[in-house]
N, C-alpha and C positions, 0 to 999 in steps of 0.2 A: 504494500500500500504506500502512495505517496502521500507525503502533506498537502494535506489542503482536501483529503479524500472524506466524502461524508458518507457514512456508514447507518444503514439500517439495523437494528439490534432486537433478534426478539430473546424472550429469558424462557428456558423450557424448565418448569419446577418454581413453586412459589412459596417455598417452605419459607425457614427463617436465610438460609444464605440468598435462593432468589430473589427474594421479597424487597431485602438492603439492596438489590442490583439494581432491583425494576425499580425503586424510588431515586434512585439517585442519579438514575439516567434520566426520568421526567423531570429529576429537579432541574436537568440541565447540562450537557458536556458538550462542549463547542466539536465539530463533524462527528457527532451521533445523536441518535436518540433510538427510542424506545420504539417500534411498531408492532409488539404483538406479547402476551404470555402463552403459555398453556399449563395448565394446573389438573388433577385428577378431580377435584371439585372446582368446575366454572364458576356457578353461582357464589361458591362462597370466595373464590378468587376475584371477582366483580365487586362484592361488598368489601373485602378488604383493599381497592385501588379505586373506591367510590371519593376517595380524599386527591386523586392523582389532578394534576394541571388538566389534561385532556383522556376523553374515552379510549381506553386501551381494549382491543378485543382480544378476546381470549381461545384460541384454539386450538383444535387438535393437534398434535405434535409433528404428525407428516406434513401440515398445511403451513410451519413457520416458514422453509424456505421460502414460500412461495412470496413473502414479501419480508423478508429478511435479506440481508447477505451477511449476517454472524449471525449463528445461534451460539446463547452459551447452555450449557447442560447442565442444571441444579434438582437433578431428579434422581429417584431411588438406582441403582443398579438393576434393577427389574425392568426397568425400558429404557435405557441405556441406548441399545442399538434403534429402537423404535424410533429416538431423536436425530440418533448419527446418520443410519443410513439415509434418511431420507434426502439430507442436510446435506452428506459427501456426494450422493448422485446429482442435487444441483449444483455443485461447484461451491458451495456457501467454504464460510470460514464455519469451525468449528470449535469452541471451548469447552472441553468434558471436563466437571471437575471430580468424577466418576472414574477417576484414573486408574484404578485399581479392575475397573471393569474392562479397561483398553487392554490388561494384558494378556488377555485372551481372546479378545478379537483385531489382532495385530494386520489381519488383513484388511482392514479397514485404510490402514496407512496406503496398501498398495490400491484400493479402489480411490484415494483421495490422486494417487500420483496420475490414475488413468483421468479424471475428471474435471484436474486444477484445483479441487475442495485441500484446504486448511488446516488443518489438528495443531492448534494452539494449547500444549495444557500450561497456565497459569501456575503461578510460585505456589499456590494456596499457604497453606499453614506452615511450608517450610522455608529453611533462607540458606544460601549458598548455592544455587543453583546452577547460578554465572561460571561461581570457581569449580563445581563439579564440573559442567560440560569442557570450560577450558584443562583442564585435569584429563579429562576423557581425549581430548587432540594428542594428546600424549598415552600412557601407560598407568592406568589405574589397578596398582595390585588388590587392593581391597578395598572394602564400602560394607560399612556398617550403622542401624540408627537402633538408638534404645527409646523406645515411646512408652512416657510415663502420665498416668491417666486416673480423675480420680474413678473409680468402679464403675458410678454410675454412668460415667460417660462411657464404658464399653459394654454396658447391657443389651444386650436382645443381640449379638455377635452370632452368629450361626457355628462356630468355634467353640462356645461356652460352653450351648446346645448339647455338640456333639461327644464333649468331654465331660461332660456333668459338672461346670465348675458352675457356682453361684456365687458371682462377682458381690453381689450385698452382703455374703458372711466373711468378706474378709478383713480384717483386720490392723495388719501392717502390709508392707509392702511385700506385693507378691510378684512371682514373675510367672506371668500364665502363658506365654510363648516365644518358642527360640526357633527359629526356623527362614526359609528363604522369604525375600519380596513379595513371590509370587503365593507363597500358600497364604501367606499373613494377608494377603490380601482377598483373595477365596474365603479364610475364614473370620476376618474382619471387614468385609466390604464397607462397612460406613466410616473407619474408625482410621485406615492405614492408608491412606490413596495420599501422604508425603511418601510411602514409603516408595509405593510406587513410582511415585515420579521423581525420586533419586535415583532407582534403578533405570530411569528412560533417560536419564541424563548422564548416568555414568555406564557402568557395567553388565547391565541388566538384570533381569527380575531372578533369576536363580542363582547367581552369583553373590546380590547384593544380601546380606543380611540383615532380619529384623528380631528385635526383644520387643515385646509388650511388657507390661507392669501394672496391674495393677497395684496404685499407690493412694490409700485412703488420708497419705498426710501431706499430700497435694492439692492447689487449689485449679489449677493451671493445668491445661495439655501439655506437656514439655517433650520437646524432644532432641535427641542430642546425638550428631552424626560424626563420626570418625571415616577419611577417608587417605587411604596411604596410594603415592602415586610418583613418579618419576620427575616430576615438579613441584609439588608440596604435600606437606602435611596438614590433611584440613581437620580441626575441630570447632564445632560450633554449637551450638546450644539457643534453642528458641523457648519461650514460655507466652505459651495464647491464654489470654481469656477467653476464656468458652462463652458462647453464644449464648440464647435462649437454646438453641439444642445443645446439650452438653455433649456430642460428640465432634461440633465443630468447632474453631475460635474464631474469632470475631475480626480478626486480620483478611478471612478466607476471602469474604466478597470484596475488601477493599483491595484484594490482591487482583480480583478479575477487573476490577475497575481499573488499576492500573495498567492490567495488560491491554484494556479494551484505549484505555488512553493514548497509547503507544502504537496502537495502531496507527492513527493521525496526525500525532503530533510530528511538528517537526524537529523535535530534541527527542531522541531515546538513549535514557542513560542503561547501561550494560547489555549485554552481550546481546 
C-alpha cells in the first residue's frame, strides 16, 4: 500500500477485542474507516454500535469482502476459515488475530500468493517481533516463550478438558504445559496465538517452544520469550492487562490499530 491509500475496513467478530477496533475506527483514522461488522448475534451487535457516528451494517462473514479491502479477524477459531477464505479468494488484505488457527491451515498463504490477498498477522499481545524476524535473516538456534496467566484466564482450554486439570483449584503457580507452538496452540486456541506468531516469525511452530503457567499470584498475562540466534540474544518480557475477556490484554486491539495505521501512513517505524 502506498500513502495517501484509503482503505475500507470491515471487523469480523465483535467481542470485546472487535468491538475496541470497530469504535475507534468510526471515531476516526485519516485513509480508513469502518464499512461493515459481522457478529454471530446481528441484532445485538446493532444495539451495541446504536452509539457509532454512522449506521454500520452488519453481515454475514462471506459478504465482508464484498465491500471491504481488509478484513481483520476477531472471531472464535471455529470460523476462522469461514472469514479467510472468502477474504483470500477476493484478493482483500487479511488480519487473523486467530493465529494459532493459521497453523494448520498454512495453505491459505499459498491460495493468498495465487490471488494477490494479504495475511497480515498483527504484534497482538506480544513484542519483539521486529528483532525475531531480523534474527530469522540469519540462524535462529532456539525460540522459547513461558506464558504466565492468572487460571481464570485459561478456562474453558480444550487442553484442560482433555487432561482433567481444573484451573480454579489451583493454588500456587502451576505449570500445566511444556510442549511445541503448535500443540499449545491446538490445545489453547484462545489463550497462545503470541505463541504462535513467534513461531511464524522465527522458527516455526514445532520447533519453537511453549510453557503455560498457571499463576494465581498474577494479575497480568505475562509472557517472557528467550531466543538464541547467530546475531543476538533476545530476552524480553511483556505484562498485558487483561481485557474485559481475561484471556486477552488490552494492548491486542491497539496493536491491530497500529498495524491497520501502517498500512497508510506514510512513516512506518520497524520492520
Amino acid at each position: 500500500m502506498t500513502a495517501g491509500t484509503e482503505l475500507r475496513v470491515a471487523v469480523a467478530g465483535l467481542g470485546a477485542i472487535g468491538f475496541e477496533i470497530a469504535k475507534r475506527l468510526d471515531a476516526g483514522m485519516p485513509g480508513l474507516w469502518l464499512t461493515a461488522v459481522s457478529a454471530r448475534d446481528r441484532e445485538g451487535a446493532a444495539r451495541r454500535m446504536s452509539g457509532f457516528s454512522q449506521p454500520i451494517p452488519v453481515l454475514p462473514v462471506e459478504e465482508l469482502p464484498e465491500v471491504a479491502d481488509v478484513v481483520v479477524e476477531c472471531a472464535p477459531k471455529a470460523v476462522f476459515a469461514q472469514i479467510l477464505e472468502p477474504a483470500i479468494a477476493a484478493g482483500r488484505i487479511v488480519m487473523p488475530l486467530s493465529v494459532g488457527a493459521l497453523l494448520d491451515r498454512m495453505d491459505l498463504v499459498d491460495r493468498a500468493r495465487e490471488t494477490g490477498a494479504r495475511i497480515i498477522v498483527p504484534t497482538g499481545a506480544l513484542l519483539g517481533l521486529d528483532a525475531v524476524r531480523a534474527a530469522a535473516e540469519g540462524t535462529i538456534e532456539s525460540a522459547r516463550i513461558v506464558t504466565r496467566k492468572p487460571p481464570k484466564g485459561l478456562a474453558g482450554a480444550p487442553y484442560l478438558d482433555q487432561h482433567g486439570i481444573d484451573v480454579a483449584a489451583i493454588t500456587e503457580p502451576t505449570r500445566i504445559f511444556d510442549g511445541s507452538a503448535r500443540d499449545g496452540a491446538r490445545g489453547f486456541p484462545a489463550n497462545v496465538n503470541v505463541a504462535a506468531a513467534l513461531s511464524l516469525a522465527g522458527i516455526g511452530p514445532d520447533r519453537t517452544r511453549l510453557e503455560i503457567w498457571a499463576d494465581p499470584t498474577v494479575t497480568r498475562n505475562t509472557h517472557t520469550i528467550v531466543v538464541e540466534s547467530d546475531s543476538a540474544r533476545l530476552t524480553m518480557t511483556i505484562e498485558n492487562i487483561p481485557s474485559e475477556n481475561p484471556r486477552t490484554g488490552r494492548i491486542t486491539p491497539l496493536s491491530v490499530i497500529a498495524a491497520l495505521r501502517g498500512l497508510v501512513s506514510p512513516l512506518k517505524i520497524g520492520t
